[in-house]
C-alpha positions in Angstrom: 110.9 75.2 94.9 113.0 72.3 95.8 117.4 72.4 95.9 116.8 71.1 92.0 116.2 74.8 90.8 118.1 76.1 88.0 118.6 79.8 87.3 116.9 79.9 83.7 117.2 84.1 83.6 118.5 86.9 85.1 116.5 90.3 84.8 117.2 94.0 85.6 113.8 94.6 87.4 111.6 93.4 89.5 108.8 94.3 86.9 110.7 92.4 84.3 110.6 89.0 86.9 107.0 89.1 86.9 106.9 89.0 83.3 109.3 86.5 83.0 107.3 84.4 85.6 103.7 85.1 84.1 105.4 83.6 80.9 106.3 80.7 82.6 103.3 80.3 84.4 101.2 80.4 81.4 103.1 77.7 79.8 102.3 75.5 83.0 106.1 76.0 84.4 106.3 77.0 88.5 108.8 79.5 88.9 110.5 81.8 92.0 112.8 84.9 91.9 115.1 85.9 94.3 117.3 88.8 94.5 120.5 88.1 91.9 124.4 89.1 93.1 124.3 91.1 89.6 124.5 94.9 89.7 123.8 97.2 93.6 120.2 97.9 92.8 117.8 98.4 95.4 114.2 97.1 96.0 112.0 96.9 92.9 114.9 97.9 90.8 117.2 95.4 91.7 118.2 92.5 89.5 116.3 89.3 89.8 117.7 85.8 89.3 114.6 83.7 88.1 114.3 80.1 88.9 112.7 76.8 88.0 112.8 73.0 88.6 115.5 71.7 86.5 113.3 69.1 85.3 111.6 71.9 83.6 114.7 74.1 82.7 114.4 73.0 78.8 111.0 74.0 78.6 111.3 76.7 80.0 114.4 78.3 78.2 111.7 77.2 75.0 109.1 79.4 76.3 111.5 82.6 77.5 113.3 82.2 73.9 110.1 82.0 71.9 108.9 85.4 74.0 111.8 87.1 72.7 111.3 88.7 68.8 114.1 88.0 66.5 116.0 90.6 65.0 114.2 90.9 61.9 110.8 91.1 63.7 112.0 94.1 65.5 113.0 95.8 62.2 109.3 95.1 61.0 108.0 96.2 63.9 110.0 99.5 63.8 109.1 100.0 60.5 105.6 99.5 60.7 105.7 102.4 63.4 107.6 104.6 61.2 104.8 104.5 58.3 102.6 104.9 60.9 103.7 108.3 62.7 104.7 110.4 59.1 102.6 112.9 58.6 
């Protein structure tokens, strides 16, 4: 990545980067990750700072948005799941 990289999210995990990444990479965005200054994790459970080009920071915050359910879809969701455990 060039000096032109913007931060466009900060995760807890390294798991959670590579989502975040393979989001971005299936929407045709290059991203890196590099340890963030957030939190005294260690390793994989260290917080991650993920980056891309700035050209394609819009984009980007587009995909990462659209990934994330709103509030009422999460209260479907967690209803559905209730029908479906009661006996």
């Amino acid at each position: 990545m060039s000096d032109g990289s913007k931060v466009v999210a900060t995760v807890s995990t390294e798991a959670e980067a590579e989502m975040v990444c393979e989001s971005l990479s299936e929407a045709g965005i290059r991203s890196s990750l590099r340890m963030s200054g957030e939190g005294i994790g260690l390793g994989a459970a260290a917080s991650r700072d993920v980056y891309v080009e700035e050209q394609d920071y819009e984009k980007a915050l587009e995909v990462l948005n659209a990934a994330v359910p709103s509030e009422e879809e999460l209260a479907r969701l967690s209803d559905e799941a209730g029908e479906g455990s009661a006996p």
